[in-house]
Backbone as CSV, one residue per row, in Angstrom:
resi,resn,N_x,N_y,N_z,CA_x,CA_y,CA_z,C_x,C_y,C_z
1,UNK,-7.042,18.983,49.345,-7.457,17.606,49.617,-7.182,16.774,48.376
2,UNK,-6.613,15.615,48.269,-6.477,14.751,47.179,-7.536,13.771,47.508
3,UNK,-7.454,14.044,45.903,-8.115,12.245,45.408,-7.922,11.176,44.549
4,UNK,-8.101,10.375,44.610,-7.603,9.149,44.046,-7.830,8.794,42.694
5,UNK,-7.287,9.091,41.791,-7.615,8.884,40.158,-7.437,7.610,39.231
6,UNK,-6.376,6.655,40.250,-5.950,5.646,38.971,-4.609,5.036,39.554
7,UNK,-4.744,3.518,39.230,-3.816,2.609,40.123,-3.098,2.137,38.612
8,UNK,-1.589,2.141,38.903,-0.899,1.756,37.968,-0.176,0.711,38.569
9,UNK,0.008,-0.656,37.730,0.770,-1.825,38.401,2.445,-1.784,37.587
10,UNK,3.076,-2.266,38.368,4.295,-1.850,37.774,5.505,-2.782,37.897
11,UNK,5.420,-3.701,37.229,6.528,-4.832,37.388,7.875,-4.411,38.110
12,UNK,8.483,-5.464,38.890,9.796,-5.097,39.652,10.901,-6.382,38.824
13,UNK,11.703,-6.581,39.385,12.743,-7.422,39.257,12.571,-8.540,39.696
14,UNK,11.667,-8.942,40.154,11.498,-10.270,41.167,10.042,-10.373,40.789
15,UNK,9.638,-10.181,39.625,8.687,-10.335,38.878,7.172,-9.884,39.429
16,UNK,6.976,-9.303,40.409,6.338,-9.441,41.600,5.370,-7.840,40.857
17,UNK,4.464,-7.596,41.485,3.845,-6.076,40.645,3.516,-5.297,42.177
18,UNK,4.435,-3.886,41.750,4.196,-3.136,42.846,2.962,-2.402,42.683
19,UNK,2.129,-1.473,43.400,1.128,-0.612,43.295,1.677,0.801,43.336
20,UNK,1.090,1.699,42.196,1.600,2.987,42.308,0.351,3.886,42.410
21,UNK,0.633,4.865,43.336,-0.788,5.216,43.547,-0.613,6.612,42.767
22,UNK,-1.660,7.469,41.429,-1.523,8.213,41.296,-2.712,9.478,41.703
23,UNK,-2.493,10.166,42.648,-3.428,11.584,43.179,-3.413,12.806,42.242
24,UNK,-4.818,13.114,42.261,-4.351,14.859,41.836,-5.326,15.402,42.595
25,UNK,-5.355,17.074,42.538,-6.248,17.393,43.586,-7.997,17.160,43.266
26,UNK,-8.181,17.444,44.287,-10.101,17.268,44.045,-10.760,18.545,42.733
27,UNK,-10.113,19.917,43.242,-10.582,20.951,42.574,-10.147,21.170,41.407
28,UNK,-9.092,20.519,40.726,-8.558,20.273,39.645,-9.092,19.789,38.027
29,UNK,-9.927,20.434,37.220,-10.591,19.507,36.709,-9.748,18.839,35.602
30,UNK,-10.189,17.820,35.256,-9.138,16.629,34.136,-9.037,17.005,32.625
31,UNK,-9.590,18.211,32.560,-9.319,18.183,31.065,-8.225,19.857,30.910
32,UNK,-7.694,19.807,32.211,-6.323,20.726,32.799,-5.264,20.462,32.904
33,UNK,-5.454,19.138,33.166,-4.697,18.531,33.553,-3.807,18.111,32.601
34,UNK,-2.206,18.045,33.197,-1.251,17.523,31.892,-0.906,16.195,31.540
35,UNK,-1.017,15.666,32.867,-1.063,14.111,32.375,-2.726,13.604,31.881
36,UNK,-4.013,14.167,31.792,-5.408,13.478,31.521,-4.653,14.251,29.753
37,UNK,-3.805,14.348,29.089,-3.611,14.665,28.108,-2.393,13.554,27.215
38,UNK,-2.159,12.996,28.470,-1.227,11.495,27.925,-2.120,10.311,27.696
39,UNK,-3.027,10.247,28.195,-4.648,9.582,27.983,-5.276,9.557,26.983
40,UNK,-5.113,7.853,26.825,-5.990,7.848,24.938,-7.595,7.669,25.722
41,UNK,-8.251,8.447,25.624,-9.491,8.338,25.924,-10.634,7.074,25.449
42,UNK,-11.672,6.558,26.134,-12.266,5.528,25.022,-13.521,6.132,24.374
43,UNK,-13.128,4.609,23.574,-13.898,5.195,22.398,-15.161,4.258,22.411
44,UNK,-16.552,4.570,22.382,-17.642,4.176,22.639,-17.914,3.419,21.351
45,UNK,-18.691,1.776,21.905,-18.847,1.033,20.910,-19.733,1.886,19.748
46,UNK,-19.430,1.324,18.326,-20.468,1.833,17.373,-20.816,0.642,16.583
47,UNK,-22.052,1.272,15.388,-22.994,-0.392,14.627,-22.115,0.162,13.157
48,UNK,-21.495,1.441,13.527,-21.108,1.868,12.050,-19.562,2.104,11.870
49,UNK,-19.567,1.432,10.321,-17.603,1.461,10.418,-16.891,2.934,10.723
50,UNK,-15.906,3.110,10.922,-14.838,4.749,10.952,-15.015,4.980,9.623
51,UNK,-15.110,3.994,9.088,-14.706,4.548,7.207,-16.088,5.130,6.825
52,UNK,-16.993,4.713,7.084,-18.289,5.181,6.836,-18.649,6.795,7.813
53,UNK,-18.141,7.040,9.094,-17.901,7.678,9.504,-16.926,9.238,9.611
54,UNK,-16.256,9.114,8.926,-14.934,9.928,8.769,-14.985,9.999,7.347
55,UNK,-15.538,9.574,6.639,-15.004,9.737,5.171,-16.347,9.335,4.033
56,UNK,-16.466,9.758,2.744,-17.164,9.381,1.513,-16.563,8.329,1.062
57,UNK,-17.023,6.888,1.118,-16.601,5.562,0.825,-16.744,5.550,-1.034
58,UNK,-17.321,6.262,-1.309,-17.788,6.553,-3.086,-16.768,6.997,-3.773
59,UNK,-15.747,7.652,-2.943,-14.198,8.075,-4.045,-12.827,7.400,-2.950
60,UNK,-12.076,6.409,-3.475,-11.357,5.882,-3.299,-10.026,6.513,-3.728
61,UNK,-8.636,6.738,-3.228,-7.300,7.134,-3.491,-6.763,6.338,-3.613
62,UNK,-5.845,5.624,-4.356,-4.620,4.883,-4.711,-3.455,5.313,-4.347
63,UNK,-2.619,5.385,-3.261,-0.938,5.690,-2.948,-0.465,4.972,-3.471
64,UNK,0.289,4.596,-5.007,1.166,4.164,-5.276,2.804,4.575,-4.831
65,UNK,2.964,3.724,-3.928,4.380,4.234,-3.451,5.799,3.190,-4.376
66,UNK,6.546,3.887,-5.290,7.816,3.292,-6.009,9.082,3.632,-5.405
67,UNK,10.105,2.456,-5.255,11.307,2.615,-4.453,11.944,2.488,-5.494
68,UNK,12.682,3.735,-6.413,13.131,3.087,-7.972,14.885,3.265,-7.370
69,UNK,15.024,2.535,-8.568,16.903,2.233,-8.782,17.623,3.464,-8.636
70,UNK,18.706,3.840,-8.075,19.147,5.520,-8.225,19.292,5.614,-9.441
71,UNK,20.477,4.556,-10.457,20.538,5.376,-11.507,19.390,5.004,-12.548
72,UNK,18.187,5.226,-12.429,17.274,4.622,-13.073,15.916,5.556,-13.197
73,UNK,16.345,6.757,-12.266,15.216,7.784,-12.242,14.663,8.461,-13.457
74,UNK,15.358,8.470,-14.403,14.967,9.810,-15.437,14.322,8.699,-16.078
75,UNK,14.776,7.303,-16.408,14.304,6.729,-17.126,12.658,6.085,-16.940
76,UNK,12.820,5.250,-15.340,11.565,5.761,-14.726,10.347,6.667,-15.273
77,UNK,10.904,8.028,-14.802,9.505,9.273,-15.058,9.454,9.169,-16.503
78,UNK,10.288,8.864,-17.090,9.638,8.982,-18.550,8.332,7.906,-18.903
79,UNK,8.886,6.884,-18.259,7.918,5.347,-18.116,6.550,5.904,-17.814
80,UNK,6.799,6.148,-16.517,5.559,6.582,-15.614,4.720,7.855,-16.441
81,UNK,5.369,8.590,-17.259,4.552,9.233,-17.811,3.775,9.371,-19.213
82,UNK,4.657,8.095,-19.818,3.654,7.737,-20.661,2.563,6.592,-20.591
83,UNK,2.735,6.176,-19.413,1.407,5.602,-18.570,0.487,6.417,-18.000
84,UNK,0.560,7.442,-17.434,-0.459,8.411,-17.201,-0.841,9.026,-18.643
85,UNK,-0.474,9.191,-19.773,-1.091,9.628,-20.969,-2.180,8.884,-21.465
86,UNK,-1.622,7.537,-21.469,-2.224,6.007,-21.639,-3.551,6.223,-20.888
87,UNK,-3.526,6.380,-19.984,-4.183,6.022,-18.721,-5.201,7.685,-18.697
88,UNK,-4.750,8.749,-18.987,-6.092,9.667,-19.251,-6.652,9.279,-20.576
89,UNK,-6.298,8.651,-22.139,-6.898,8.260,-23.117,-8.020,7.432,-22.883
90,UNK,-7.857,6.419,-21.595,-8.850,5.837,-21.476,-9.801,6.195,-20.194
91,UNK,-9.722,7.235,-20.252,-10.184,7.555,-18.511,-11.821,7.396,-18.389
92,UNK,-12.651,7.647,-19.507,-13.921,7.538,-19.782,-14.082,5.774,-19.209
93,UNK,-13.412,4.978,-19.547,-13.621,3.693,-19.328,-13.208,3.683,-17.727
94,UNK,-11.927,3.951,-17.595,-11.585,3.714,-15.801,-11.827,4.277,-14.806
95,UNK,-12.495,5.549,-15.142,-13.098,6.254,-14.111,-11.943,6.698,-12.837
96,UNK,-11.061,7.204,-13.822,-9.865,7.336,-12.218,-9.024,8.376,-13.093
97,UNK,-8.110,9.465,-12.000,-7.526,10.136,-12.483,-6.145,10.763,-11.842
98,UNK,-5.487,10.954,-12.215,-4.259,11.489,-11.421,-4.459,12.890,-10.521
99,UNK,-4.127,12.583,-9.620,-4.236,13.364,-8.350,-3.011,14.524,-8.289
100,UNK,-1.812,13.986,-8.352,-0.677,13.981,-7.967,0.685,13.288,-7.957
101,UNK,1.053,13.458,-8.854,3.012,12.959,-8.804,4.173,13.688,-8.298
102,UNK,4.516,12.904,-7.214,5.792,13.449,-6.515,7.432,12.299,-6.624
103,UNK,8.260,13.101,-6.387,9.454,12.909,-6.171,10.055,13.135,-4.522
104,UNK,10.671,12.411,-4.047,10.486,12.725,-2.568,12.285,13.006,-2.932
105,UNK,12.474,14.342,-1.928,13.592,15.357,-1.895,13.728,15.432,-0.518
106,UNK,13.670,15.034,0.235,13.505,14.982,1.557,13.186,13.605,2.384
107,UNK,13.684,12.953,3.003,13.283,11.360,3.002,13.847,10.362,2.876
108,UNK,12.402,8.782,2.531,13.352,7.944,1.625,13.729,8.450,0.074
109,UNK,14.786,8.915,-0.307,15.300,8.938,-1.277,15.273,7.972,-2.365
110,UNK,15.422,8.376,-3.613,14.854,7.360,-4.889,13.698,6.575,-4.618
111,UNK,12.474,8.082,-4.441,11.217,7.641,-4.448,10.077,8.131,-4.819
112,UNK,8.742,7.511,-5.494,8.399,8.395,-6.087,6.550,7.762,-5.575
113,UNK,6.074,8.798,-5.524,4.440,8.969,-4.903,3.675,9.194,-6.060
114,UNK,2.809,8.433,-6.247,1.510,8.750,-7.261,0.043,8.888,-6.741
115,UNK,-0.438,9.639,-6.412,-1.845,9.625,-5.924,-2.915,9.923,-6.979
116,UNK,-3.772,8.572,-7.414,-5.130,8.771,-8.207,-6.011,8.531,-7.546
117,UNK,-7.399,8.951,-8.187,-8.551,9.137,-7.455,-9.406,8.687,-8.325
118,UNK,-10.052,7.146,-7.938,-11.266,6.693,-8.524,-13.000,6.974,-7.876
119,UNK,-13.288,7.456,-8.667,-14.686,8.007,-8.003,-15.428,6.689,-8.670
120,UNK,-16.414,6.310,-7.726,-17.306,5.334,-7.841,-17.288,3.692,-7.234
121,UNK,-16.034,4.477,-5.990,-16.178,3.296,-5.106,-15.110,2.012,-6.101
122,UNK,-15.214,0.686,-5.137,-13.837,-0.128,-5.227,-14.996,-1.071,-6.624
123,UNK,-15.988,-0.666,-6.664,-16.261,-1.654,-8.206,-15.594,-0.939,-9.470
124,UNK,-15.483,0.624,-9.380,-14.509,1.205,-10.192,-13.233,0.802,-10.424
125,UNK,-12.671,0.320,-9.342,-11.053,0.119,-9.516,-11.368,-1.320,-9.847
126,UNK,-12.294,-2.206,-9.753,-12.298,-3.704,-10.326,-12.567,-3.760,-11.831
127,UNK,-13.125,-2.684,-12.136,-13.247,-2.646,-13.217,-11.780,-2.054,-14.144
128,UNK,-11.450,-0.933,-13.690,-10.477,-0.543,-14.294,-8.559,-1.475,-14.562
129,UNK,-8.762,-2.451,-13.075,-7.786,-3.220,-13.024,-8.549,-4.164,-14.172
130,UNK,-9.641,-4.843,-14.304,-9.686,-5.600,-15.692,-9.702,-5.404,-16.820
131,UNK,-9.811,-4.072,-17.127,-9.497,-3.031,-18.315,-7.975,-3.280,-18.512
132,UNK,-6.884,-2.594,-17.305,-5.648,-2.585,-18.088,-5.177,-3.817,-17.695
133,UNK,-5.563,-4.966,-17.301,-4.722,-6.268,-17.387,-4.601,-6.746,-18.839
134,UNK,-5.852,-6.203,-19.266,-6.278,-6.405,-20.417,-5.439,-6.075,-21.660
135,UNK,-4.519,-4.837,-21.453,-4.441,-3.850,-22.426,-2.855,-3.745,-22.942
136,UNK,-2.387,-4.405,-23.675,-1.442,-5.299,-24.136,0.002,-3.523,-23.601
137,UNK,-0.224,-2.487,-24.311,0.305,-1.305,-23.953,0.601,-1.136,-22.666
138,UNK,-0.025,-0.859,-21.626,-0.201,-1.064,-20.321,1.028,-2.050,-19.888
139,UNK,0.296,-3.146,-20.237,1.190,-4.376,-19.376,2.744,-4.379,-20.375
140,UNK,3.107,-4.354,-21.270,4.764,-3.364,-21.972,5.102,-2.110,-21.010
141,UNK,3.847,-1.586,-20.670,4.683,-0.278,-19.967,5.253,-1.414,-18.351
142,UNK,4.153,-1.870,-18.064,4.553,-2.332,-16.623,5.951,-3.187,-16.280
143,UNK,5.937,-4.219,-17.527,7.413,-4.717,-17.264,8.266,-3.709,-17.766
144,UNK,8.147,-2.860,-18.687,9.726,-2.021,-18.906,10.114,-1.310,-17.357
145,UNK,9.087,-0.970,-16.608,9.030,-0.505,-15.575,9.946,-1.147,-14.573
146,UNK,9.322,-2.083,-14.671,10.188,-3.260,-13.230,11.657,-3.197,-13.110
147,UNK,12.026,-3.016,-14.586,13.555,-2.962,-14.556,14.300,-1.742,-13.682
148,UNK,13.267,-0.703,-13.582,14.011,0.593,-13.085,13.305,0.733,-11.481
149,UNK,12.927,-0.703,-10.855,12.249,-0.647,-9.897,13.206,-1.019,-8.360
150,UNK,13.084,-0.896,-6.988,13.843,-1.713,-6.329,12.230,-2.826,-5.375
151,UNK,11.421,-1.704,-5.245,10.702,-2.324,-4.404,9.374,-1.220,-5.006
152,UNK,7.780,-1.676,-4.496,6.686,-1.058,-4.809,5.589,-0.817,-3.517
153,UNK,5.050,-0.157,-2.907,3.624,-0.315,-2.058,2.423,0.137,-2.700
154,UNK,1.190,-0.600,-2.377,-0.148,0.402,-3.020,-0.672,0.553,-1.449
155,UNK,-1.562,1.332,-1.420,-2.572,1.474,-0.355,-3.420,2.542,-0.776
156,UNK,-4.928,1.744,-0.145,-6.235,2.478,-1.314,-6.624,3.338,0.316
157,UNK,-6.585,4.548,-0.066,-7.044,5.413,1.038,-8.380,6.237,0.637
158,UNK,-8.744,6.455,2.161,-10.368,7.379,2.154,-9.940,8.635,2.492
159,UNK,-10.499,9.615,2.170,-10.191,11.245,2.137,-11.082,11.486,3.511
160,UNK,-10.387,12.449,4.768,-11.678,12.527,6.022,-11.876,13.695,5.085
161,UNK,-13.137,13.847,5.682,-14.318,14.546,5.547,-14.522,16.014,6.159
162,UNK,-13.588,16.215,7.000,-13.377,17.196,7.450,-12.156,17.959,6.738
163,UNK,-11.606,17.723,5.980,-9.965,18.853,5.320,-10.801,19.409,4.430
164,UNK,-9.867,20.404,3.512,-10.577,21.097,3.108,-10.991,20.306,1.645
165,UNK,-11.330,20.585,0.557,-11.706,19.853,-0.929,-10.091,19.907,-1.995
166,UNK,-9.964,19.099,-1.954,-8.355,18.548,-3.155,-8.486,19.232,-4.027
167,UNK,-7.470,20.607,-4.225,-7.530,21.226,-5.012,-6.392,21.784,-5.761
168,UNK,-5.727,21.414,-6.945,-4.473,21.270,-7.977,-4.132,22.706,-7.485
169,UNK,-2.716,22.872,-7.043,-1.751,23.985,-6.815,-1.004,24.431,-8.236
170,UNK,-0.804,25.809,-8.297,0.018,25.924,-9.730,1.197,27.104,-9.021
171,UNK,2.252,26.859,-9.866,3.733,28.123,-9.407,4.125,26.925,-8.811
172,UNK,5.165,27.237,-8.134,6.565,26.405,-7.530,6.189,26.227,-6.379
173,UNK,6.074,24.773,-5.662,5.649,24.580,-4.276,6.588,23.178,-4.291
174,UNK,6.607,22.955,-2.784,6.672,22.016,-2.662,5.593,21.419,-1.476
175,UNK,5.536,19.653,-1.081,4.800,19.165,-0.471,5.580,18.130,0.536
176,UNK,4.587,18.383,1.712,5.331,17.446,2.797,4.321,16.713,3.537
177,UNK,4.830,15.313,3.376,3.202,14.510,3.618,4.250,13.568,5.208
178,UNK,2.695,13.796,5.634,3.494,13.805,7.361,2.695,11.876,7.182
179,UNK,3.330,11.045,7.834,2.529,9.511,7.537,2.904,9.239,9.344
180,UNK,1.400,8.479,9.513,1.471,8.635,11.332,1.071,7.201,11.186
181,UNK,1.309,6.468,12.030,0.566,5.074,12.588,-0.024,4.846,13.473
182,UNK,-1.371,4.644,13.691,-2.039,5.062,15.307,-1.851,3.917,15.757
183,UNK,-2.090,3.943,16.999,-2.511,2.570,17.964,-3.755,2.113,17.256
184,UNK,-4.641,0.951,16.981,-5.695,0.387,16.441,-6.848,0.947,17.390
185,UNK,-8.107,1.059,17.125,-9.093,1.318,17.763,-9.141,2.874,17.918
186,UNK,-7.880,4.147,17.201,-8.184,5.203,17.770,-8.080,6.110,16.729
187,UNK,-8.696,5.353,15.694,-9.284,6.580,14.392,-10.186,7.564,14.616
188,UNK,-10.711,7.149,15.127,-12.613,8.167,15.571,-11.893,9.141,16.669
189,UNK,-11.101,8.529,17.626,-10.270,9.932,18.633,-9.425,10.973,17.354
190,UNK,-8.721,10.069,16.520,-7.752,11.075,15.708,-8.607,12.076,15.331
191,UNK,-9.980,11.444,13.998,-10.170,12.340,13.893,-11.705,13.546,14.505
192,UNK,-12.031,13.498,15.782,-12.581,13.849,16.554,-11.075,15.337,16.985
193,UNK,-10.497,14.881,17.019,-9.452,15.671,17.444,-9.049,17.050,15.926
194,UNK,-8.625,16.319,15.312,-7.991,16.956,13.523,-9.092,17.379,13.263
195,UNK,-10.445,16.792,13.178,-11.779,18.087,13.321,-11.645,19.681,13.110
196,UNK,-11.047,19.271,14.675,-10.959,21.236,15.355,-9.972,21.451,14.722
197,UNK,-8.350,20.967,14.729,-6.932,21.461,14.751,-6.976,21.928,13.230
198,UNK,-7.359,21.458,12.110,-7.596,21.693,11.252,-7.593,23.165,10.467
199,UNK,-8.824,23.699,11.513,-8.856,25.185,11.522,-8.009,25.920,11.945
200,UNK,-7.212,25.310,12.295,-5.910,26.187,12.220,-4.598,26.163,11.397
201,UNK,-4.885,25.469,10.616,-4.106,25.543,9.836,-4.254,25.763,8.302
202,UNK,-5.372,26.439,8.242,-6.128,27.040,6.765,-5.848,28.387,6.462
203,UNK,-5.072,28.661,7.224,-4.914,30.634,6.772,-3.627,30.472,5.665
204,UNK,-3.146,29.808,5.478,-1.819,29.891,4.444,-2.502,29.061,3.383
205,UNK,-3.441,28.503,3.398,-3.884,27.500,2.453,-3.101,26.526,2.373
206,UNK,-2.035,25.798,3.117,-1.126,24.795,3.464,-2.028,23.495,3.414
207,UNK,-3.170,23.207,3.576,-3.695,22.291,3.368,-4.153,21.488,2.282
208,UNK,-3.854,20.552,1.682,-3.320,20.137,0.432,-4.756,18.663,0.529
209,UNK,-4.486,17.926,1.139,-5.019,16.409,1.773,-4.887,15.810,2.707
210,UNK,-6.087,15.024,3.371,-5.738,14.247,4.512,-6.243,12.902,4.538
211,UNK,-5.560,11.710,4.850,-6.522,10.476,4.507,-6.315,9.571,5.346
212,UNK,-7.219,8.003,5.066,-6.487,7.458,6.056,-7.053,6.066,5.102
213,UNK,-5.737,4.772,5.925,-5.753,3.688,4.879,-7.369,3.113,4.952
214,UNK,-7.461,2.229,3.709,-8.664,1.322,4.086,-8.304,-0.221,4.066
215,UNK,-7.124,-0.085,2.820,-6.755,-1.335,2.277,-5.016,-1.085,2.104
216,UNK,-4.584,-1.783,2.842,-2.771,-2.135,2.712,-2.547,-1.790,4.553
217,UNK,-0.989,-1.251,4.525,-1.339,-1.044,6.195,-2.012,-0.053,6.713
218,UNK,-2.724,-0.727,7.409,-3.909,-0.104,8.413,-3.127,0.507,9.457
219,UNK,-4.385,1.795,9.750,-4.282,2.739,11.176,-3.415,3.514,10.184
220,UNK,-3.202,3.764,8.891,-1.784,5.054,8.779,-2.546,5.935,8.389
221,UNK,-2.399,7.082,8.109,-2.830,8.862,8.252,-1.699,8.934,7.599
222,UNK,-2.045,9.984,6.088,-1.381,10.726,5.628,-1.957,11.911,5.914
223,UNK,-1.002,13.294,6.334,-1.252,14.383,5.736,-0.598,14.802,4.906
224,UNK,-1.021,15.830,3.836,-0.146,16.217,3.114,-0.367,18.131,2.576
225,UNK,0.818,18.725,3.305,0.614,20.192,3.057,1.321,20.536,1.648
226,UNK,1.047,21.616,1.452,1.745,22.424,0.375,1.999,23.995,0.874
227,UNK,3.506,24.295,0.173,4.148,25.357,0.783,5.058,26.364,-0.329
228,UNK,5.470,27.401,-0.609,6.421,27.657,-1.683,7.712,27.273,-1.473
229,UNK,8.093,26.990,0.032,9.433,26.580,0.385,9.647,26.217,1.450
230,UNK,10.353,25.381,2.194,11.009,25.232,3.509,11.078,26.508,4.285
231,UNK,11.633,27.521,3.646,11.173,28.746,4.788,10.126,29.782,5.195
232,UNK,9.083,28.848,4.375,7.180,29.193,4.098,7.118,28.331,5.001
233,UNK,7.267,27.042,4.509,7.225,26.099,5.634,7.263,26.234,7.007
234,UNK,8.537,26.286,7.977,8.721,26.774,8.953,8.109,28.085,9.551
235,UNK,8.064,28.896,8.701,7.374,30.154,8.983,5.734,29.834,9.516
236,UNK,4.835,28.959,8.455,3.481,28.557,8.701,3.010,27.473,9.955
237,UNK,4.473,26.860,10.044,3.819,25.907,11.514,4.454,26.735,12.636
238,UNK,5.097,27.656,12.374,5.603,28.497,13.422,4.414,29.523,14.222
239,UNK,3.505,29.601,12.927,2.491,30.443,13.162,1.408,29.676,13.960
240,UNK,1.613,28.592,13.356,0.036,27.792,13.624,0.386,27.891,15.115
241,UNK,1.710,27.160,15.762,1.816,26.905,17.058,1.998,28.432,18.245
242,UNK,1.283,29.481,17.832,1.235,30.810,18.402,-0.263,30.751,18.176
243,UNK,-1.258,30.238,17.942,-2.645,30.162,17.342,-2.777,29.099,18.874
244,UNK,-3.544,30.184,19.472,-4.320,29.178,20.844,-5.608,27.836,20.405
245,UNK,-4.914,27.403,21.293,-6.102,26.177,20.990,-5.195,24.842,19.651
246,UNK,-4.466,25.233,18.784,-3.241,24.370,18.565,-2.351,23.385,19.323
247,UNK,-2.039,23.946,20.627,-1.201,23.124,20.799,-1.956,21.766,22.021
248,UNK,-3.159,22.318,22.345,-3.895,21.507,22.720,-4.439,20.433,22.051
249,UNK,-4.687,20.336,20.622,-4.809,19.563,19.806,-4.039,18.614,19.773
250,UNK,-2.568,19.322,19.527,-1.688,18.129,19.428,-1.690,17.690,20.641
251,UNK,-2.050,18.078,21.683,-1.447,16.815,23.197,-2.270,15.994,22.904
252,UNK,-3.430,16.332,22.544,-4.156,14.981,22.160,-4.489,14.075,21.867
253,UNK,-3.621,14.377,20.589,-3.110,13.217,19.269,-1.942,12.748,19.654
254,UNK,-0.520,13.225,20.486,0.202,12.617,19.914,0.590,11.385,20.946
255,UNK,-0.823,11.121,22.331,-0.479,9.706,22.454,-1.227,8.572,21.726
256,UNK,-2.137,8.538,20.710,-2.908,8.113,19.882,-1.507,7.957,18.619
257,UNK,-0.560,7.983,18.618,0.688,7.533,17.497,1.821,6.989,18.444
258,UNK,1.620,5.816,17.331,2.805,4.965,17.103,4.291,5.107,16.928
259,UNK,4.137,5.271,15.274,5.101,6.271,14.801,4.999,6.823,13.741
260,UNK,5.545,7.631,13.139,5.337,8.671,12.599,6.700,9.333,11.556
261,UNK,6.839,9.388,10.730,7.778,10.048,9.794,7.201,11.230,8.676
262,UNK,8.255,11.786,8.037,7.597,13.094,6.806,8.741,12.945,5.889
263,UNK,7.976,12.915,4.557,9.162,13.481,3.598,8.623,14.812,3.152
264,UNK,9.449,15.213,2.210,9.617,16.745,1.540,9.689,16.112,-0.079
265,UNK,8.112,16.784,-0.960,7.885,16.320,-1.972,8.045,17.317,-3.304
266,UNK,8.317,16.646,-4.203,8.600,18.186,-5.540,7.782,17.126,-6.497
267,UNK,6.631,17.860,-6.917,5.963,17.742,-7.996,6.374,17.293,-9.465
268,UNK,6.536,15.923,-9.912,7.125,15.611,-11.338,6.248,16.686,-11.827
269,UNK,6.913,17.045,-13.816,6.302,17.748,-14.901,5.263,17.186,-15.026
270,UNK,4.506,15.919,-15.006,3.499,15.618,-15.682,2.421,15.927,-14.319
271,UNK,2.942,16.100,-13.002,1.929,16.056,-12.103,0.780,17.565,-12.202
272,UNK,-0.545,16.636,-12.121,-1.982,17.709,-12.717,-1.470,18.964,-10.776
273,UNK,-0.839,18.697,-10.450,-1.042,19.390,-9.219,0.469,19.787,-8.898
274,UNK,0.882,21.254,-9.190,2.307,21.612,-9.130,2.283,22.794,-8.034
């Protein structure tokens, strides 16, 4: 016996809207179903933000994303790293610290990722931006910089609450940070979903960070794994997707994205996390 689940209207050529009727059976239940899995489900009003929800609002991430000159790279990391020297001398004052420096090897090309971590919330980073506006060194490093620059992004991200705790890798790895764009309104589904999926992907220790914007463009999700190689790599999501209850996860998520890209990251020398 069928029953009636859901009327879809469907523009014609003559501008006119046809009715499409879609059935499934009665005994069928919907969370079996393969299309109730193309379904962004809703999401029930709340009094409290996602960010307050999903994440510790008290430690803030900085993605500095740099689009540098090709032939301008070596000169670059040298820049960039005697700004992070700079920049741990005074760390007692700025309360922020390097996370992570990458080189993207995989990707947009001639590019380079900095992730710091200010603990004490965004009056920390107001403070610390009036510290080095301040700081005659600093602002010499910043214009020598520009010259070896093409283009720059920041975006201040929240860590969910559910991955595992950010913890510095040592030996030869590399990193691949997956960047998703949801539809608006479906953070609390994402991570209601990445919750569970999560646990499956902790047996290699591949789990590196997971975040999501607060400030620059909104709705984006970084993840970011760590691996010894591309054929660790492949090998570990090969595994995950033989791990029941995985691939159900992803039907979940992936009509909740927009779009979605990954690069393949190699750790600069100065990065605290190799």
């Amino acid at each position: 016996m069928l029953k009636l689940r859901n009327i879809l209207s469907v523009g014609n050529n003559n501008g006119l809207s046809a009715v499409r009727w879609i059935s499934t059976t009665a005994n069928c239940r919907e969370s079996d179903s393969w299309f109730s899995k193309l379904l962004v489900r809703k999401i029930e009003p709340t009094k409290e933000s996602h960010s307050r929800m999903l994440s510790d609002k008290e430690i803030i991430y900085a993605l500095h994303t740099h689009n540098v000159r090709p032939d301008s790279m070596s000169a670059y990391l040298n820049n960039y790293k005697t700004t992070v020297s700079l920049m741990n001398d005074k760390k007692a004052n700025l309360s922020c610290n390097l996370v992570a420096s990458w080189s993207v090897q995989v990707g947009d090309m001639d590019q380079c990722l900095h992730l710091w971590k200010y603990t004490g919330g965004f009056e920390k980073i107001d403070q610390a931006k009036e510290d080095l506006w301040n700081d005659p060194e600093y602002l010499s490093l910043m214009q020598e910089r520009s010259k070896f620059l093409r283009s720059r992004h920041l975006q201040y991200l929240l860590a969910f609450s559910y991955w595992p705790q950010i913890a510095s890798r040592s030996g030869k790895n590399i990193y691949e940070m997956r960047s998703y764009r949801l539809t608006p309104g479906t953070m609390i589904e994402w991570g209601n979903n990445w919750a569970r999926a999560i646990n499956y992907r902790k047996h290699n220790n591949e789990a590196f960070a997971g975040f999501f914007s607060q400030i620059g463009r909104l709705y984006n999700v970084h993840h970011i794994w760590c691996y010894s190689s591309l054929q660790d790599r492949k090998e570990t999501r090969e595994a995950a997707w033989r791990s029941p209850g995985w691939d159900e996860c992803v039907a979940y998520t992936v009509p909740l994205i927009r779009d979605m890209h990954c690069r393949v990251l190699a750790p600069t020398e100065f990065s605290p996390t190799q």
